[in-house]
Structures are given as structure tokens and as C-alpha cells.
C-alpha positions as a Markdown table, in Angstrom:
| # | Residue | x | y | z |
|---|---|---|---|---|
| 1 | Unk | -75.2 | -38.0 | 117.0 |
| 2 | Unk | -78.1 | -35.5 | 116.3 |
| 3 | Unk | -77.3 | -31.6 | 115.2 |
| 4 | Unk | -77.7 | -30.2 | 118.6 |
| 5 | Unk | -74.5 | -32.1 | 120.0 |
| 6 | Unk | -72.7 | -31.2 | 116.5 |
| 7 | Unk | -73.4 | -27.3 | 117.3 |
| 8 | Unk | -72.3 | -27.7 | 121.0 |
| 9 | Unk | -69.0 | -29.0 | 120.1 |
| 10 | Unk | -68.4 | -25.8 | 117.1 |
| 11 | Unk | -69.3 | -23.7 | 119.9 |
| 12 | Unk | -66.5 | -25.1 | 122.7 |
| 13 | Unk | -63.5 | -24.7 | 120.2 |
| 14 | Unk | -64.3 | -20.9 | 120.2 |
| 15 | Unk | -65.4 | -21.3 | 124.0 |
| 16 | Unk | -62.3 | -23.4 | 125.1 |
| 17 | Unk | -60.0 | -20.1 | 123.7 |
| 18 | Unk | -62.4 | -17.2 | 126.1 |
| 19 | Unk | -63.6 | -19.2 | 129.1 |
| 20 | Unk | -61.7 | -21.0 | 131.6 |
| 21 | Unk | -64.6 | -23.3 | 132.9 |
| 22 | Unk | -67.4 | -24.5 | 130.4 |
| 23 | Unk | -70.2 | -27.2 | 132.1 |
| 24 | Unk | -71.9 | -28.4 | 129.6 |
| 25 | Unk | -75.3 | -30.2 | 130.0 |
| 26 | Unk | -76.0 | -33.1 | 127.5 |
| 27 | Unk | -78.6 | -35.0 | 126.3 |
| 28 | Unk | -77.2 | -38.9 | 127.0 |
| 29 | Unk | -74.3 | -40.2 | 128.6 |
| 30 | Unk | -73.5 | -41.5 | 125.2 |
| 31 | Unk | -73.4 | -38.0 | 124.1 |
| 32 | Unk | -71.3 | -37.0 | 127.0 |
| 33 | Unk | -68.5 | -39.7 | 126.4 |
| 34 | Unk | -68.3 | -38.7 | 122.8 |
| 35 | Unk | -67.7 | -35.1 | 123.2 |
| 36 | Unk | -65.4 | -35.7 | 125.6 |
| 37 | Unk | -63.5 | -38.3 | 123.4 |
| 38 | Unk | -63.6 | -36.2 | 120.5 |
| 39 | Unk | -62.2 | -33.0 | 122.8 |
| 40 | Unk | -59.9 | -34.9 | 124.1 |
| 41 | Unk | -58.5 | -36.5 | 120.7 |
| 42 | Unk | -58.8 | -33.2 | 118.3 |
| 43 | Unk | -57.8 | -30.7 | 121.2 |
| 44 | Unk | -55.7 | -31.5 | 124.3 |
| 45 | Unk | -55.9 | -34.8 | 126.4 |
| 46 | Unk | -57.0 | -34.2 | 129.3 |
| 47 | Unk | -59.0 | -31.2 | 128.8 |
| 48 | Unk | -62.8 | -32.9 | 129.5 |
| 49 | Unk | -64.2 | -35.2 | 131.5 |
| 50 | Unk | -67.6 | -36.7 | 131.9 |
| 51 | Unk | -69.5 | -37.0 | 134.7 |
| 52 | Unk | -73.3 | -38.3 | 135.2 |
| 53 | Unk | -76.1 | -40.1 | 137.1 |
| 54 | Unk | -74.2 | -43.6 | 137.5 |
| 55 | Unk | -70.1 | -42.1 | 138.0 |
| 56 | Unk | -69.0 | -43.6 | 141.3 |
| 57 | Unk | -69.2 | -41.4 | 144.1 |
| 58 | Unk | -65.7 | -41.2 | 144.7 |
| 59 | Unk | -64.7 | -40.6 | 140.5 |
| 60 | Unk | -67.4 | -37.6 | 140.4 |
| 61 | Unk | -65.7 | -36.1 | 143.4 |
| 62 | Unk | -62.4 | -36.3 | 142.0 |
| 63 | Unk | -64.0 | -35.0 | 138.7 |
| 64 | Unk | -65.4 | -31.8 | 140.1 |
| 65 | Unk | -62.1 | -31.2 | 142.0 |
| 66 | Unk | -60.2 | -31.3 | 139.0 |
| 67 | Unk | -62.7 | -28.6 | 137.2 |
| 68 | Unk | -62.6 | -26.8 | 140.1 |
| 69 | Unk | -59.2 | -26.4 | 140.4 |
| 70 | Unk | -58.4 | -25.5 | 136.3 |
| 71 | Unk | -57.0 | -29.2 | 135.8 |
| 72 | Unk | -60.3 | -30.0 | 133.7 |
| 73 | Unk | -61.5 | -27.4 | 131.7 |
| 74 | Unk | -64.8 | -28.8 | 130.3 |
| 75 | Unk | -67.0 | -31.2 | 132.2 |
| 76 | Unk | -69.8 | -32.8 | 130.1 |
| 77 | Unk | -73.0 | -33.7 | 132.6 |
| 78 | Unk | -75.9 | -35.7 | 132.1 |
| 79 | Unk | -78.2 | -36.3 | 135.3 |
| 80 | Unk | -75.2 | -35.5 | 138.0 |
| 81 | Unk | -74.4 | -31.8 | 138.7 |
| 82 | Unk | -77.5 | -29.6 | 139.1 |
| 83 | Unk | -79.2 | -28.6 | 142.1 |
| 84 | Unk | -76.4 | -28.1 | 145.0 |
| 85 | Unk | -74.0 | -27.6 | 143.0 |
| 86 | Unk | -71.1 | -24.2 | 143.2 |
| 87 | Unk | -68.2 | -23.4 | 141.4 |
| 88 | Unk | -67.2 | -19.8 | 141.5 |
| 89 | Unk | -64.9 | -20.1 | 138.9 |
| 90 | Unk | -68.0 | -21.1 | 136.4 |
| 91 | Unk | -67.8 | -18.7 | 133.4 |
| 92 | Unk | -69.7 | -20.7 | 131.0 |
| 93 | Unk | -72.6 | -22.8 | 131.1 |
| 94 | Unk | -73.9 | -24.5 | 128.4 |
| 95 | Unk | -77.3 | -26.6 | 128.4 |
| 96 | Unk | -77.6 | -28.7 | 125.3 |
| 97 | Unk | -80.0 | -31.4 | 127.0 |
| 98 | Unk | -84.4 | -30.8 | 126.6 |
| 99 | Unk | -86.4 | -31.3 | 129.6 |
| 100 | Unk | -90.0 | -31.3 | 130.0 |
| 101 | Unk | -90.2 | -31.2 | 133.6 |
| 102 | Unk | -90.3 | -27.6 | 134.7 |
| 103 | Unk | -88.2 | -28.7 | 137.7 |
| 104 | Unk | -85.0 | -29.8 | 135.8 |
| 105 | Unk | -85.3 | -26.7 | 134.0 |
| 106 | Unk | -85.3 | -24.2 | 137.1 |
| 107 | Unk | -82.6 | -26.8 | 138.9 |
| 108 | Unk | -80.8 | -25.6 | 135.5 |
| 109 | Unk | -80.8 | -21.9 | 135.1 |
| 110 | Unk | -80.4 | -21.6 | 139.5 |
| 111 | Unk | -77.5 | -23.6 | 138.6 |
| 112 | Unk | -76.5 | -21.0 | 135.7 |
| 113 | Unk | -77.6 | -17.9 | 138.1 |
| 114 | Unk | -75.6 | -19.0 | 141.2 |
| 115 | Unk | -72.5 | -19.8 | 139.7 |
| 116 | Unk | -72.0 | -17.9 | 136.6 |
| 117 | Unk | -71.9 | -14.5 | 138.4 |
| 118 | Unk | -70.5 | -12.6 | 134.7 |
| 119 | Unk | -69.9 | -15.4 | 132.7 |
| 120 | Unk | -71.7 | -16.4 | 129.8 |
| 121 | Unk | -74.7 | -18.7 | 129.0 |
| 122 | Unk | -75.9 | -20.8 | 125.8 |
């Protein structure tokens, strides 16, 4: 779609080889789906997911369990996790979405301070 989400997804098949959980902030859910898709078709099945601001209640949970738990390795996220959420096991965190609100931005890099305690950010 736009250069940003074609530099995001050069960056995750280095990424995918050195970290073992990569969120990844994006700039639609259109965006999101495609990543995923093309992750999921070029790499391994199975290895993304998508998750944003209209995913059931009961998918998204399932979602984060699976990235929690190793079974997802990638989750692509537009407007769902942010503030609130903790995943110790967060080594990289990757923020490919603009905002212009100063509030999304700090909800964004608390996220990336809590839970990437030495893991890496883009």
C-alpha cells in the first residue's frame, strides 16, 4: 500500500529470525490484514494474526493468548492493544502507524517501555 508498510514487512523477515514476539502497530486495518496475509502466505501459516478496534471481544482474547503463549509470533494492531496492555515476553515493538494526538503517542511508547524490558524498538 504506501512505502511505510513495504519497509515494515523487509524489516519482520530479519525480525521474525531474532525476536520471538514482534507487535506491530499499523496504519489501517486494511494494512493490518495484508501483512498478515502476505506473512502468512510467503513465511509460515499461522505465524500472524490481526487484531484491531472492531475484533470481537472474545477473538482478540484468544488472539493475545496465542501471542502470549509463542503460538502467534507477530500480531499486527490497529486501534486495539495500547494502553493496558502486558506481555513480558514482548521483545520487539514496532510502530509503523502516525498519530497526531500526543496521547496515542505516549499510550505508544508506555506500551513499548513497560513491556519491552531489553527488547528492541522501531
Amino acid at each position: 500500500k504506501n512505502g511505510l508498510n513495504n519497509l515494515i514487512l523487509r524489516r519482520l523477515m530479519v525480525l521474525k529470525d531474532v525476536c520471538r514476539s514482534i507487535l506491530v502497530f499499523m496504519d489501517s486495518v486494511e494494512s493490518c490484514n495484508t501483512a498478515a496475509e502476505w506473512m502468512n502466505a510467503k513465511i509460515c501459516a499461522g505465524m500472524a494474526e490481526v487484531v484491531h478496534g472492531g475484533t470481537p471481544k472474545k477473538q482478540r482474547e484468544a488472539i493475545v493468548e496465542r501471542f502470549k503463549s509463542g503460538k502467534t509470533k507477530v500480531v499486527f494492531n490497529y486501534s486495539a492493544l495500547g494502553t493496558g496492555f502486558d506481555h513480558p515476553g514482548l521483545d520487539c515493538v514496532i510502530v509503523g502507524r502516525p498519530t497526531f494526538s500526543f496521547s496515542s503517542l505516549i499510550a505508544h511508547w508506555s506500551l513499548i517501555v513497560v513491556t519491552t524490558r531489553q527488547g528492541s524498538v522501531i
